[in-house]
SESE-553392 format. One record per residue (C-alpha): y, x, z; residue in three letters; residue number from 1. Coordinates in pm, whole numbers. Example, Ala and Ser with C-alpha at 12.3 -4.5 7.8 and 13.67 -1.06 7.14 Angstrom:
// residues 2
> c2, c1, c3, code, pos
> -450, 1230, 780, ALA, 1
> -106, 1367, 714, SER, 2
// end
This chain:
// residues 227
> c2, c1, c3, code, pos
> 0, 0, 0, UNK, 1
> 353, 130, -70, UNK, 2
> 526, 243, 215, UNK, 3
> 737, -30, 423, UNK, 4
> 1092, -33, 520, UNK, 5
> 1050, -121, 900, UNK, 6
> 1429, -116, 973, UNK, 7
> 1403, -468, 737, UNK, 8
> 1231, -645, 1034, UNK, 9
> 1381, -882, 1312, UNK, 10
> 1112, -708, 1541, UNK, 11
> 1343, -377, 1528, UNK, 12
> 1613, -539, 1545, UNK, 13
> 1537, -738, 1905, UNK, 14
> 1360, -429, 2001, UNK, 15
> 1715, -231, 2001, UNK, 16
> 1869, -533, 2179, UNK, 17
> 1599, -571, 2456, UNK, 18
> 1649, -217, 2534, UNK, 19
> 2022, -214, 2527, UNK, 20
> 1972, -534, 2775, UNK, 21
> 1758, -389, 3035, UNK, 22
> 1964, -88, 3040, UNK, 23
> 2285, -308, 3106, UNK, 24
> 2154, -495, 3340, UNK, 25
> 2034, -204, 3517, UNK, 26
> 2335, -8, 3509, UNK, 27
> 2528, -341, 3639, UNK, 28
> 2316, -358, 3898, UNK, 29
> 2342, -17, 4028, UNK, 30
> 2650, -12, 3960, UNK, 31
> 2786, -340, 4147, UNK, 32
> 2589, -186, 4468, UNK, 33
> 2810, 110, 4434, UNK, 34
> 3150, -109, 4396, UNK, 35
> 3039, -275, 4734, UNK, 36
> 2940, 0, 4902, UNK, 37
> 3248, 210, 4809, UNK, 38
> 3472, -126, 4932, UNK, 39
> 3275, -167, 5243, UNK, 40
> 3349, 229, 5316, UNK, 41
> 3722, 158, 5262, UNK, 42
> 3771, -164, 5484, UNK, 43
> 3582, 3, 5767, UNK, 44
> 3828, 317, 5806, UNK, 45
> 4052, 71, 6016, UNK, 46
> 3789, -157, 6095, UNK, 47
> 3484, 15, 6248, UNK, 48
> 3294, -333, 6317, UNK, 49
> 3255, -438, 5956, UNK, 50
> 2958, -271, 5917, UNK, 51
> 2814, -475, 6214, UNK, 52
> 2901, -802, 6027, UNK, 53
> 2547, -959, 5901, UNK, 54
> 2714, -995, 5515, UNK, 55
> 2788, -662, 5574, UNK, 56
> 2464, -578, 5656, UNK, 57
> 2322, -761, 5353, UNK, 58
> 2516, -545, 5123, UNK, 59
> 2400, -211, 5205, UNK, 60
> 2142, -118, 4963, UNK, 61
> 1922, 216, 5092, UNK, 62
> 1832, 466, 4875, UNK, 63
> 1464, 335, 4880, UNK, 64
> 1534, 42, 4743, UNK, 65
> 1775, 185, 4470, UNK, 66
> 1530, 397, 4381, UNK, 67
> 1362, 40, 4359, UNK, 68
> 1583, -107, 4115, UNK, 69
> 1517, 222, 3904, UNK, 70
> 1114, 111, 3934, UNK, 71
> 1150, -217, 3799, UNK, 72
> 1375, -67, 3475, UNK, 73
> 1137, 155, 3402, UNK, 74
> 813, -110, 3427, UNK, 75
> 1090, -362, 3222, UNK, 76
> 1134, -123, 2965, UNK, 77
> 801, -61, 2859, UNK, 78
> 748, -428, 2848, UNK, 79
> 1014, -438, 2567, UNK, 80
> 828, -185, 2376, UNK, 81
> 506, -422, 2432, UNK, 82
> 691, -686, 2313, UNK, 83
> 792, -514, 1997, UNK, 84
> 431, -380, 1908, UNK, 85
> 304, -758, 1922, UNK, 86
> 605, -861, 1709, UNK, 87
> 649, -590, 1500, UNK, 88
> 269, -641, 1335, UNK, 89
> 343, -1032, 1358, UNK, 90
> 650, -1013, 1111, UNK, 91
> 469, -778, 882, UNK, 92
> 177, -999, 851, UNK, 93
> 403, -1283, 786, UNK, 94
> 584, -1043, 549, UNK, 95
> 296, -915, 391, UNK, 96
> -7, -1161, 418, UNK, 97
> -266, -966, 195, UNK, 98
> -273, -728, 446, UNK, 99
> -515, -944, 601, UNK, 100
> -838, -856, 625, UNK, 101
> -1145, -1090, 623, UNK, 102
> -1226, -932, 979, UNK, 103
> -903, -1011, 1117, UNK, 104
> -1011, -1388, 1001, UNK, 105
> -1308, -1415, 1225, UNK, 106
> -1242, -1688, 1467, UNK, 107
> -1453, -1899, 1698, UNK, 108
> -1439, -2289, 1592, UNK, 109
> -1370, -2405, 1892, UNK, 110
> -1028, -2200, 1908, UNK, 111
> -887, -2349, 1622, UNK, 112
> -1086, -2693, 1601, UNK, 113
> -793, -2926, 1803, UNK, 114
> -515, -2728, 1550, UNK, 115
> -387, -3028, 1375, UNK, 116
> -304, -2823, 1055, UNK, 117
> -386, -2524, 825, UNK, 118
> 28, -2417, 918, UNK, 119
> -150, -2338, 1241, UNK, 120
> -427, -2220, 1180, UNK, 121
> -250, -1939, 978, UNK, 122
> -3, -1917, 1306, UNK, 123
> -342, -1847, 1547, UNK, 124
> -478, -1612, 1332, UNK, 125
> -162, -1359, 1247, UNK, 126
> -79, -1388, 1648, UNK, 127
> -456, -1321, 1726, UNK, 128
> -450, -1006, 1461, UNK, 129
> -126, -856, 1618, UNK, 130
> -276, -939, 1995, UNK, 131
> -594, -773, 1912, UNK, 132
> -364, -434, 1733, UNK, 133
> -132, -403, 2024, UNK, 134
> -288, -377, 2330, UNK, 135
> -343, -27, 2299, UNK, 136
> -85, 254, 2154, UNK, 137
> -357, 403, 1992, UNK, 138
> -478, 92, 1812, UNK, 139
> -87, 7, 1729, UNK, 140
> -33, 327, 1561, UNK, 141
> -407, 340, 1349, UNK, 142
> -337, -37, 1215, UNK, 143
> 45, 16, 1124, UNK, 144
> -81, 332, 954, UNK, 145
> -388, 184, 768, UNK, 146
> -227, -180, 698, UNK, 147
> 136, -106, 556, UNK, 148
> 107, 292, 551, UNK, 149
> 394, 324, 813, UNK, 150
> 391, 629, 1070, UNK, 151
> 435, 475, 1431, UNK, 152
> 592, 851, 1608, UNK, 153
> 756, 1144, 1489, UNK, 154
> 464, 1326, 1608, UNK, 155
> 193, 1397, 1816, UNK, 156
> 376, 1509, 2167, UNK, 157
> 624, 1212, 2123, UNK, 158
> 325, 982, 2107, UNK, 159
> 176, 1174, 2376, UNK, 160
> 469, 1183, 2617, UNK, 161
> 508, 793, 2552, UNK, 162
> 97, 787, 2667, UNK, 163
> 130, 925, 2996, UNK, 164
> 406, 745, 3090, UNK, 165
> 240, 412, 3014, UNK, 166
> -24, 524, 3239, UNK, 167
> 208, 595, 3505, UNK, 168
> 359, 276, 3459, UNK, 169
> 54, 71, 3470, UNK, 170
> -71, 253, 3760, UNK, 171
> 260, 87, 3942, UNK, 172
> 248, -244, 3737, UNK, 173
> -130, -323, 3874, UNK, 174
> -215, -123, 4151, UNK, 175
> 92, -47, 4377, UNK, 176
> 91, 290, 4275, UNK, 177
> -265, 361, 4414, UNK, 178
> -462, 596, 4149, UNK, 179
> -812, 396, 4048, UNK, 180
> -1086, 512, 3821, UNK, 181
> -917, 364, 3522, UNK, 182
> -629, 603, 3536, UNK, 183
> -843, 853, 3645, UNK, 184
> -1040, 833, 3310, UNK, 185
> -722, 800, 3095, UNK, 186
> -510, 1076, 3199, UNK, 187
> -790, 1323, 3201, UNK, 188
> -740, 1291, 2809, UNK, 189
> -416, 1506, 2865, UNK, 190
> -488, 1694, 3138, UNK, 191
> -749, 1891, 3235, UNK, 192
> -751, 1836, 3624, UNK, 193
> -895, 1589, 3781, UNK, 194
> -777, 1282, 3896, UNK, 195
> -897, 1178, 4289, UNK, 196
> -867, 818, 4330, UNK, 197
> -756, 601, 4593, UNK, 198
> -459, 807, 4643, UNK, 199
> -99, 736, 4645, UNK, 200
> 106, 869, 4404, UNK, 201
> 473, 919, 4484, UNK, 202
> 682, 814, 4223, UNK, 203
> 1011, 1029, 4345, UNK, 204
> 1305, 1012, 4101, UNK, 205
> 1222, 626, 3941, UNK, 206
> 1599, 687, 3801, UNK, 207
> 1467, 990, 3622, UNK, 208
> 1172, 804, 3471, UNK, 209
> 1418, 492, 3377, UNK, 210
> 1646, 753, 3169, UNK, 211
> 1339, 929, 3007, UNK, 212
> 1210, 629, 2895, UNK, 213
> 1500, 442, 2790, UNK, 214
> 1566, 747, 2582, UNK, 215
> 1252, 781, 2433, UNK, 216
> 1244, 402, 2337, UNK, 217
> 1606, 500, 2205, UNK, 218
> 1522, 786, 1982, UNK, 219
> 1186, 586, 1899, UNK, 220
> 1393, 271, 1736, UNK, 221
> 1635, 506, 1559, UNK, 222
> 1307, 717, 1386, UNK, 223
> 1171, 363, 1316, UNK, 224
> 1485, 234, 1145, UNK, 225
> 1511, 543, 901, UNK, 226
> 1089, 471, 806, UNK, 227
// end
């Protein structure tokens, strides 16, 4: 197949705006915690029992839980890329139906037997396909690359990078951070060492991990649009 234009898709398009979203929302929260701390700081140098007042109270935000904010970002922001994998192979379908294969056809009856018309029957089976191509980075990037000939990552390490840090993310997203023998068993595929589960891992700078994501996901849609 001749090579596709992705920057012609809606999917790219929303992916740029979800991410510029999370960030701002992000940023405003930070940064309105900031404004009220910085306010609260001023009214107490004449006024030592502010800070005693229960809205007062309410207002300070600790670092833990800024650090917090940074945490729920990061696990946002890969959830926008998830979102755009899904999509992204939805609108090419759509786009480009004789990519289809008869495999990606294969349905039970009884999913599609109370469908009231061959409209969505067509609807089930392009969402199915792109369900069934996204849930993994791996499988993403093999069916873009074998369907419409498009290159999912400027290269290996990006793709890599982008890996580990959706392991570290669903380690937080599903287990509280505790290591299991699913992550185990995945990052051993890029590092050597051995994983021991059941142990906490200490996700320090969460702001550090929002920035290098955001800017990965960043540099990814701008690669993307040029394809």
């Amino acid at each position: 197949m001749k090579k596709i234009k992705v920057k012609n898709t809606t999917s790219l398009s929303n992916f740029q705006k979800s991410i510029k979203r999370t960030n701002e929302l992000i940023h405003s929260i930070i940064g309105n915690i900031v404004a009220t701390e910085a306010t609260l700081d001023i009214l107490s140098k004449n006024n030592k029992q502010i800070y005693k007042h229960p809205v007062a109270k309410s207002l300070k935000v600790n670092a833990n839980d800024k650090n917090y904010i940074f945490e729920l970002g990061f696990i946002a922001l890969f959830a926008n890329f998830e979102a755009f994998m899904h999509k992204l192979i939805s609108d090419l379908i759509i786009k480009y139906p004789k990519s289809i294969k008869e495999s990606d056809q294969m349905i039970k009856i009884g999913e599609v037997i109370s469908m009231s018309s061959g409209k969505k029957i067509k609807e089930y089976i392009i969402d199915n396909t792109a369900v069934e191509n996204s849930f993994s980075i791996d499988k993403w990037e093999t069916y873009l690359k074998d369907r419409f000939n498009i290159k999912a990552f400027p290269d290996e390490k990006f793709k890599e990078e982008l890996c580990i840090i959706n392991e570290l993310r669903n380690l937080y997203l599903h287990s509280g951070g505790i290591t299991n023998s699913l992550f185990a068993r995945n990052i051993k595929k890029y590092f050597k060492s051995t994983v021991p589960i059941n142990q906490k891992i200490d996700f320090i700078d969460r702001k550090k991990y929002f920035y290098i994501l955001s800017r990965m996901l960043i540099d990814l849609y701008k690669y993307l649009f040029t394809q």
